[in-house]
Backbone as numpy.savetxt, mean C-alpha at the origin, in Angstrom:
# Nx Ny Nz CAx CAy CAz Cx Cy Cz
-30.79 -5.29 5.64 -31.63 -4.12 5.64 -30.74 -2.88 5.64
-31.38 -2.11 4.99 -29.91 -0.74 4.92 -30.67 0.23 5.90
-29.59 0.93 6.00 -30.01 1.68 7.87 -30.11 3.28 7.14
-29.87 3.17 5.86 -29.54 5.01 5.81 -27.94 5.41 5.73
-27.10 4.71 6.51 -25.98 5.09 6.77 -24.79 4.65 5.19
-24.12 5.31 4.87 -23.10 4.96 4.01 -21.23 4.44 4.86
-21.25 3.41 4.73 -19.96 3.12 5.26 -18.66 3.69 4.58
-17.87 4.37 4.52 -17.07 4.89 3.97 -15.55 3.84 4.23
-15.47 3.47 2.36 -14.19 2.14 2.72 -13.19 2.72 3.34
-12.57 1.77 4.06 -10.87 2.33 5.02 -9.97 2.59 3.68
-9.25 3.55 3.63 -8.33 4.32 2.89 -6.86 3.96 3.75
-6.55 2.72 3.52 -5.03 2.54 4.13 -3.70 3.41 4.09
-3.83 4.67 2.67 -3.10 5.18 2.73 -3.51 6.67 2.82
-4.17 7.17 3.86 -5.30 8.30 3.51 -3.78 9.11 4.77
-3.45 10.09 4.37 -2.54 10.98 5.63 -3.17 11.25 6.82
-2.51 11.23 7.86 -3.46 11.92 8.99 -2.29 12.66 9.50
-2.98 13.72 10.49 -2.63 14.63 10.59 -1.31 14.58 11.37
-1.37 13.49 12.40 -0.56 12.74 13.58 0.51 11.74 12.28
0.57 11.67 11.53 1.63 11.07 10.67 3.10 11.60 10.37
3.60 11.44 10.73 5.36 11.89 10.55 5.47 12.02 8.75
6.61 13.12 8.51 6.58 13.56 7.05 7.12 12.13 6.40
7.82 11.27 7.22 8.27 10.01 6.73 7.19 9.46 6.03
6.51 8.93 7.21 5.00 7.95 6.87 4.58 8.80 5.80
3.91 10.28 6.03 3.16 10.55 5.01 3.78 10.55 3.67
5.02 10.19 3.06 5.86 10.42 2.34 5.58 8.63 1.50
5.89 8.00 2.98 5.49 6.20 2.55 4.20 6.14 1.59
2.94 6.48 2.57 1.48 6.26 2.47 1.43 7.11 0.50
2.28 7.85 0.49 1.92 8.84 -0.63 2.84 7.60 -2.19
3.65 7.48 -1.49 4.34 6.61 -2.93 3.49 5.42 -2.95
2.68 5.31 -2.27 2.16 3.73 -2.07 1.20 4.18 -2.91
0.30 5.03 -2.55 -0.91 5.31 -3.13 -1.04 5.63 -4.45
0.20 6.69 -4.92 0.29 7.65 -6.50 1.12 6.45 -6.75
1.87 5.93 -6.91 3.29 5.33 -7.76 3.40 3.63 -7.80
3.04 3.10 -6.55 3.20 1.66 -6.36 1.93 0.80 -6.78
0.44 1.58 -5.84 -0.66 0.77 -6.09 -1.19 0.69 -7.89
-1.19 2.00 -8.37 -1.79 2.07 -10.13 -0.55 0.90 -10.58
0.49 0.77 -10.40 1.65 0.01 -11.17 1.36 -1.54 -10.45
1.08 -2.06 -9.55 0.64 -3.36 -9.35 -0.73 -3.79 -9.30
-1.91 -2.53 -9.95 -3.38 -3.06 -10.59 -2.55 -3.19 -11.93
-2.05 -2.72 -12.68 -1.85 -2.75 -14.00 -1.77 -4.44 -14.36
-1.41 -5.17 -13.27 -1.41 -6.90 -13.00 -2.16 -7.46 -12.86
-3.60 -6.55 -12.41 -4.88 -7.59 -11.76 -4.45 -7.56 -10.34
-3.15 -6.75 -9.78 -3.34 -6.81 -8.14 -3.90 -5.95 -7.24
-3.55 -5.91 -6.83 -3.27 -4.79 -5.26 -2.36 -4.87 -4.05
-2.22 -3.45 -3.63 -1.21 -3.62 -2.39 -1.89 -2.58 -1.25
-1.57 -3.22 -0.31 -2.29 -2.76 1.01 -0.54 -2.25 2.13
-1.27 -0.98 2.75 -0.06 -0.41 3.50 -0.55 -1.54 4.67
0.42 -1.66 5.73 0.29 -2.16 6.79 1.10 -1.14 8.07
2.54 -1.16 8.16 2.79 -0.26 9.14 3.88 0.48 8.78
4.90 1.25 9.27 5.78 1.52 8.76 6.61 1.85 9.88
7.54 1.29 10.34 8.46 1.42 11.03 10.05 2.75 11.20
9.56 3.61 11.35 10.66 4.63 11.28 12.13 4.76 11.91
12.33 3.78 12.62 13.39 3.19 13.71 14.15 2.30 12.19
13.58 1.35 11.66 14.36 0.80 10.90 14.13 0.87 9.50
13.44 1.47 9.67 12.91 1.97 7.95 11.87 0.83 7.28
11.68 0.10 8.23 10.59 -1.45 7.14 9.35 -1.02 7.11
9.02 -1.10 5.89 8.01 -0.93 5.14 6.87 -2.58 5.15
5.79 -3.00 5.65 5.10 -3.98 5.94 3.57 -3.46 5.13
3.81 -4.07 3.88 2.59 -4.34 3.06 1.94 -5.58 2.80
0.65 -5.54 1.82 0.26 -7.27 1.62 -0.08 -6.76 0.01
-0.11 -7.94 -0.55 0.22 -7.89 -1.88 -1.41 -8.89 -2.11
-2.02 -8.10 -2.54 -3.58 -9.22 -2.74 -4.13 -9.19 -4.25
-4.93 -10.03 -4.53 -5.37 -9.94 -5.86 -4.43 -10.91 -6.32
-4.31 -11.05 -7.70 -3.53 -11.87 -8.85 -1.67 -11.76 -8.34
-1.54 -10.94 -7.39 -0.41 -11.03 -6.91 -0.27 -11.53 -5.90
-0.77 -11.95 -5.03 -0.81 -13.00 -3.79 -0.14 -14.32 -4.24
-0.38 -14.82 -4.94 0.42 -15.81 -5.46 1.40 -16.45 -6.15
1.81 -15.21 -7.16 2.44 -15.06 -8.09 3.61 -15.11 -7.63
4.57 -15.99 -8.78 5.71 -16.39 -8.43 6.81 -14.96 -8.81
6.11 -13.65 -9.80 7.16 -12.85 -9.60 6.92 -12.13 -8.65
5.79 -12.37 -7.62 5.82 -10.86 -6.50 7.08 -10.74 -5.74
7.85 -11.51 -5.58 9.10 -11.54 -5.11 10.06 -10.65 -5.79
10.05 -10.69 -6.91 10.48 -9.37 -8.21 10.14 -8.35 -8.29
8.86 -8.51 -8.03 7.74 -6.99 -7.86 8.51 -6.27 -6.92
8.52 -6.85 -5.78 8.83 -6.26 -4.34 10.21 -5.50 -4.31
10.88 -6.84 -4.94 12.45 -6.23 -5.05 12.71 -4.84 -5.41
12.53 -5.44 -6.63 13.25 -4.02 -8.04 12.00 -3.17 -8.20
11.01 -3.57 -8.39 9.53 -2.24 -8.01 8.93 -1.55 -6.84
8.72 -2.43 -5.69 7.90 -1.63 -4.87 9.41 -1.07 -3.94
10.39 -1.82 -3.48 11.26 -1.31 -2.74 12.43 -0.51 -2.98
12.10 -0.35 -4.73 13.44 0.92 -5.07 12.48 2.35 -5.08
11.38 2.33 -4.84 10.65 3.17 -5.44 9.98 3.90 -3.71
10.19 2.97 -2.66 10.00 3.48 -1.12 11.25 3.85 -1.29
């Protein structure tokens, strides 16, 4: 039954205000540069956290790339020269 209400989807890489220029810097290549370049596959990539102490970057790779034997390639030479 619908209530009236619109759920608004979670935006994993949406800035907030409390975000360090780091993070917001992460969340921003993820969103403009990394995610359009791994739909171009049938995937997606989801931010997870970002660690500023050691610099690790913790994403998930879903869609047609979850399985795929080059996401390991992807990650390498695409998503991690480009963080």
């Amino acid at each position: 039954m619908f209530t009236g209400e619109l759920v608004k989807p979670v935006d994993d890489c949406e800035i907030l205000d409390t975000d360090s220029e780091a993070l917001s810097l992460v969340k921003e290549i993820i969103k403009t540069r990394v995610r359009p370049f791994v739909k171009e596959d049938g995937g997606d990539i989801s931010f997870i956290e970002f660690n500023e102490e050691t610099g690790m970057v913790l994403v998930e790779l879903k869609g047609s790339c979850a399985g795929c034997p080059s996401s390991a390639v992807t990650l390498k030479n695409g998503i991690e020269k480009m963080l």
